[in-house]
N, C-alpha and C positions, 0 to 999 in steps of 0.2 A: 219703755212702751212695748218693747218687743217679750214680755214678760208673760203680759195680758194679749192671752188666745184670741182674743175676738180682736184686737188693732194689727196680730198678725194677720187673721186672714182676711180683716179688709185690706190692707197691703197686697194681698196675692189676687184677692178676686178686684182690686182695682189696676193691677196691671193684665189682668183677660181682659177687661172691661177696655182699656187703652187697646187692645190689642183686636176686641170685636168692633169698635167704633173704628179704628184705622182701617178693617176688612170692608167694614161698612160703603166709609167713605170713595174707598179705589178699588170699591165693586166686585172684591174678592181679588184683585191684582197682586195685593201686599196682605198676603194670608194671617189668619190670627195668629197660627202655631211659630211663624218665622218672627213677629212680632214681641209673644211672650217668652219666644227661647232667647234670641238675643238679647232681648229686654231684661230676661233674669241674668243671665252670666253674666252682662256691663252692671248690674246692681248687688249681683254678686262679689267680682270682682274691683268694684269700684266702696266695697265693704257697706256700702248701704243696707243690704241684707244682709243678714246673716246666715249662713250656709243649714242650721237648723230649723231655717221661719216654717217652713212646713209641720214640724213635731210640735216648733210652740204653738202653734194655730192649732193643734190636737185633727190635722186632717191628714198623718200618713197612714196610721193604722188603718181607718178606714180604709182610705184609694187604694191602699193594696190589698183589698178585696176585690175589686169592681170589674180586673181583667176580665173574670172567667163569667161575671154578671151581664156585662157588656158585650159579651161573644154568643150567650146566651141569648140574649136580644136579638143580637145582628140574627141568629139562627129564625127568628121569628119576623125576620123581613124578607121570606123568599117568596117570590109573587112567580111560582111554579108555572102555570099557565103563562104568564107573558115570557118567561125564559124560554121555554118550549118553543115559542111562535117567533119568537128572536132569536133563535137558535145561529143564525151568520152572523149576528152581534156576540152574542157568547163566544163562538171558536175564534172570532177572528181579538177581541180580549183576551182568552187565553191563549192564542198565537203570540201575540204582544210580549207578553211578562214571561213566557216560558222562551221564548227567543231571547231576550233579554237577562233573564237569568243563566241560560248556558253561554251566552259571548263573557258578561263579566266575569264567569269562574274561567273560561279559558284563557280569555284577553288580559283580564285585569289580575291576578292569581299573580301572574310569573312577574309582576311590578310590587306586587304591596304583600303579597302571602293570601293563603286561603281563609285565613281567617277574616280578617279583614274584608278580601271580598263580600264572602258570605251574609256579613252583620250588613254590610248595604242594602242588598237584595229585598229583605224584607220591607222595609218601608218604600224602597224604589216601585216595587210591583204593589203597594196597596198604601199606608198609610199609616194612622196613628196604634191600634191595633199589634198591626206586626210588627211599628217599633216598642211596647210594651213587651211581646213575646221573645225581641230580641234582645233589647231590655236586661229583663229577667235572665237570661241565662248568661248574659253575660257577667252579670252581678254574682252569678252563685259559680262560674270557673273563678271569678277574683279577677276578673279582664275590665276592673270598670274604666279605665281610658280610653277604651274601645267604644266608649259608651260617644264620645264624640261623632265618630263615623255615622252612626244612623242619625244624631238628632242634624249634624249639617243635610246627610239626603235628604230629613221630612224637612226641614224650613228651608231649602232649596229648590225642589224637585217643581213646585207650583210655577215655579218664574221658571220653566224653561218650558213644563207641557201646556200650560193655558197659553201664552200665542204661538206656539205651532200648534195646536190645535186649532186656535181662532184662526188661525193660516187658512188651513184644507179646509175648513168648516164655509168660512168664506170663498173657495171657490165651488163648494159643493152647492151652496147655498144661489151664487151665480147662474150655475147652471140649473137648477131647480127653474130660476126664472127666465131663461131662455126656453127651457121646454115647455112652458105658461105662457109664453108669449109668441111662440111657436106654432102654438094648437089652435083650437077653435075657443070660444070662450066659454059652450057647453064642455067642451074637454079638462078646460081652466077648472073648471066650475068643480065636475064630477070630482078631480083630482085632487082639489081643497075638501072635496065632500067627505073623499074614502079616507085622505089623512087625519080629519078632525074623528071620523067613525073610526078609527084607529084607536087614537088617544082615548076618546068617552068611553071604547069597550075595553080599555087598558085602568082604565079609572073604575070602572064596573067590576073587572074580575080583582082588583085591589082590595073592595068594598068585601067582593065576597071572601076571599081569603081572610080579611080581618074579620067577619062577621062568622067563621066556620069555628066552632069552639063546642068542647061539652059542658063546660062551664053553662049554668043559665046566668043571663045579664045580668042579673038582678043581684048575683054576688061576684058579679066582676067590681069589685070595689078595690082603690088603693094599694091597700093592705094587702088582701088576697093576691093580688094580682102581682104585688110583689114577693109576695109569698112565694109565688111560684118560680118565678125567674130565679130569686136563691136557690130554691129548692133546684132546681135545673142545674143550677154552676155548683153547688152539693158535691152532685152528685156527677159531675165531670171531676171536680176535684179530687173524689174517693176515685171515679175508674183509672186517672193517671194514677195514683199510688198502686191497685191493683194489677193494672197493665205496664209499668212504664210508658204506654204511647201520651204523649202532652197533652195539659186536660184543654187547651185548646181547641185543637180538634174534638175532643167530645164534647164539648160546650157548645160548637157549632154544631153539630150534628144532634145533641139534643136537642136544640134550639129548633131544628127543621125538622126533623121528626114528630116531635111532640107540637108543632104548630101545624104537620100534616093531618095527624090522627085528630087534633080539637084539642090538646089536653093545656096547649100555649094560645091566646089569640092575638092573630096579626100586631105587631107593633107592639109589642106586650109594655116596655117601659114607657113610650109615649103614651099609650091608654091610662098607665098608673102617674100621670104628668108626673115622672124620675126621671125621664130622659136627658134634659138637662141639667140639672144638679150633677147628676153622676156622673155624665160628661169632663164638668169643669173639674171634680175631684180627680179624675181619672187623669188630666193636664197637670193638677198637683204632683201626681205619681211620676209622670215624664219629666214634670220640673223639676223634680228633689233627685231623677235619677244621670241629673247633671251636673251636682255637687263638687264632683271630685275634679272636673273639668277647670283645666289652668288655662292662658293663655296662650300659652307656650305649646298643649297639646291642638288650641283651637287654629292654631297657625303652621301646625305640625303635621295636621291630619286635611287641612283643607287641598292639597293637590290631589292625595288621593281620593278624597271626595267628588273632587270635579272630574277624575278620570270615570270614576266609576257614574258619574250621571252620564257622560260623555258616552262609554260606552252602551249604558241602559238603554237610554234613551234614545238612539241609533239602534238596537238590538227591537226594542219597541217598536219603533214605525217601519221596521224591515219587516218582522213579523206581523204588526197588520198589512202590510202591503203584498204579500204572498197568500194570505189566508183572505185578502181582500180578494185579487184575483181569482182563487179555488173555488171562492163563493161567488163569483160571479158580479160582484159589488163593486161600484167605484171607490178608488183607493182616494179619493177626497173624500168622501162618505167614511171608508172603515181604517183609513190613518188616526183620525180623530178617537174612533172608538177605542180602539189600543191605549189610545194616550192617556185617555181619562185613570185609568190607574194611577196618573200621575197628580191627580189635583179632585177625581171622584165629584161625590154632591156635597154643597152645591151647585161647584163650581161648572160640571155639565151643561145644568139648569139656565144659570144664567152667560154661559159662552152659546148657547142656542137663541135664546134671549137679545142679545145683542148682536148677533150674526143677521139674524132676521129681521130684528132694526133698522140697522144700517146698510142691507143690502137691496132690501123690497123696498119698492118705490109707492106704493101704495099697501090698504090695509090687508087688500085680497093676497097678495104676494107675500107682505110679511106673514100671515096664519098658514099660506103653503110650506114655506120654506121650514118656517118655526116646527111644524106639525111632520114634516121630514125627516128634520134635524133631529128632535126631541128622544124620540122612544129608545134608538140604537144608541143614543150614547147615555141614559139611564141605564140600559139596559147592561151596557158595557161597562159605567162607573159601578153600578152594583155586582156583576162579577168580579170584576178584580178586585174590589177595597173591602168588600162586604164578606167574599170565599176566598177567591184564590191566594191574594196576599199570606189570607192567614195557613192557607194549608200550607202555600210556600214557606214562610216564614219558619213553620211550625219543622218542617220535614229537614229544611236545611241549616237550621242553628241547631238541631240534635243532631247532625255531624261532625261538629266542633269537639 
């Protein structure tokens, strides 16, 4: 069966599918990525799969194109104006991850080596991205049982930041509706009014950043559209060979430049509806780069994994809680925002979502609190998972 490409990557894409129905159902609690990593290693290891099903299915060649495609993108989702206006959201995110990454080289270093350290970081501070970047170079020193360390951080890291986020969020969200129930009901009133006029002109300058292009409409087709995203990771991929600096970072940086000037429009791969497909290939690439992984390293490596979420993620919310202060902001408010690095969008979305549920006792209180909640820790999951990760990622496995 496993001969014929098309019954291997049904096999692959019905273990995402097991693994976005189970996201589905426990509301993002039990992440896709934790689902289809261990899902593959027990199907691995239990000889079900075959450690090649990705080559037979004819989908490695490809996914291992799509890092520097997919960076290109992200480079094309920077909504500059709301950054700008969020600006305590942004420092007090990269407070977070950069606190975070100097305790585990100091802390965690003199326990497991720097090496070691280092390969966590990247996906502790952002996500699927940085583990691709770290990935990668772990692959080309010849270190692939290293390659353990980052995939336990990414299908770990979600079950520790979503309920300590849901934590501060819910008492942030508490006191949102004490100072509503506190005021006048015109005061209620305006307060629900300026938070919703918040979000609609966060939706508006969105609109217009994706609608800013020199392209005319009329051949933003498909095709073109992905044209140009190749043509973008291209030509990151030629400037790392020219510069040695990672085409990572130029992938991102093209990505935002060229969606500053018109030459990308907002959300280039979701316009060209790729963004999903290439996604799932790009999950290919993570799954095959767990092949060499035995059981013996999965149970070998798992203490130092939890030391380094342990101290990440303590490194994380000390850094928002200092930078929370500086700005002035309640540290229920901007602990949250730090954390999302650790679990990003959706998972933001709907921990805002459910915070304002269960907390507001009627409609008016839920749209306050939700309309509070919402923008800073968008703001703050698209900083870390969308930039910082990958700069980090980027800057600190080329010290290896």
């Amino acid at each position: 069966m496993f001969d014929e490409p098309i019954f291997a990557a049904m096999l692959i894409f019905g273990l995402f599918a097991l693994g976005e129905f189970i996201s589905i159902i426990t509301r993002a609690r039990v992440p896709m990525l934790f689902v289809v990593a261990f899902g593959y290693l027990i199907l691995l290891w239990t000889g079900v799969f075959p450690a090649d099903i990705a080559d037979r299915a004819n989908l490695t060649a490809f996914a291992a194109m799509l890092p520097a495609v997919l960076i290109t993108h992200m480079g094309t989702l920077i909504p500059f104006k709301q950054i700008k206006e969020q600006y305590k959201a942004v420092l007090i995110a990269l407070s977070g991850i950069t606190i975070a990454a100097i305790l585990v080289i100091l802390i965690v270093t003199p326990f497991i080596g720097y090496t070691e350290s280092v390969v966590g970081i990247g996906p502790l501070t952002g996500g699927i991205i940085a583990f691709i970047i770290t990935s990668e170079r772990l692959q080309e020193l010849g270190m692939v049982s290293l390659v353990t360390i980052p995939v336990l951080v990414l299908a770990l890291q979600k079950f520790i930041g979503m309920p300590l986020a849901t934590h501060f969020l819910r008492k942030r969200g508490n006191t949102v509706k004490e100072m509503l129930r506190s005021q006048s009901e015109t005061a209620a009133t305006t307060a629900t009014a300026d938070a919703a006029t918040t979000v609609k002109k966060k939706e508006k300058e969105k609109e217009e950043t994706t609608a800013k292009t020199l392209l005319p409409e009329k051949y933003q087709t498909h095709i073109i559209l992905l044209f140009q995203v190749f043509l973008g990771a291209s030509l990151a991929i030629g400037l790392e060979n020219l510069t040695g600096l990672s085409y990572s970072l130029w992938a991102l940086a093209i990505g935002i430049t060229g969606t500053y000037f018109g030459f990308f429009t907002g959300s280039i791969m979701e316009r060209a509806n790729s963004f999903g497909i290439t996604m799932a290939l790009l999950i290919v690439f993570v799954m095959s780069s767990m092949n060499d992984v035995t059981p013996g390293m999965f149970v070998g490596y798992l203490p130092p994994v939890l030391l380094i979420l342990a101290v990440g993620v303590t490194g994380i919310m000390i850094g928002g809680y200092v930078a929370s202060k500086l700005c002035k902001w309640d540290t229920n408010k901007g602990i949250p925002v730090a954390l999302t690095a650790l679990f990003g969008f959706p998972g933001d979305y709907i921990l805002c979502e459910e915070v304002a549920r269960s907390v507001g006792k009627d409609e008016k209180e839920e749209k306050a609190i939700f309309n509070e909640l919402l923008t800073p820790m968008l703001v703050g999951g698209f900083t870390t998972v969308t930039i910082a990760s990958i700069v980090v990622a980027s800057i600190l496995i080329g010290t290896i």
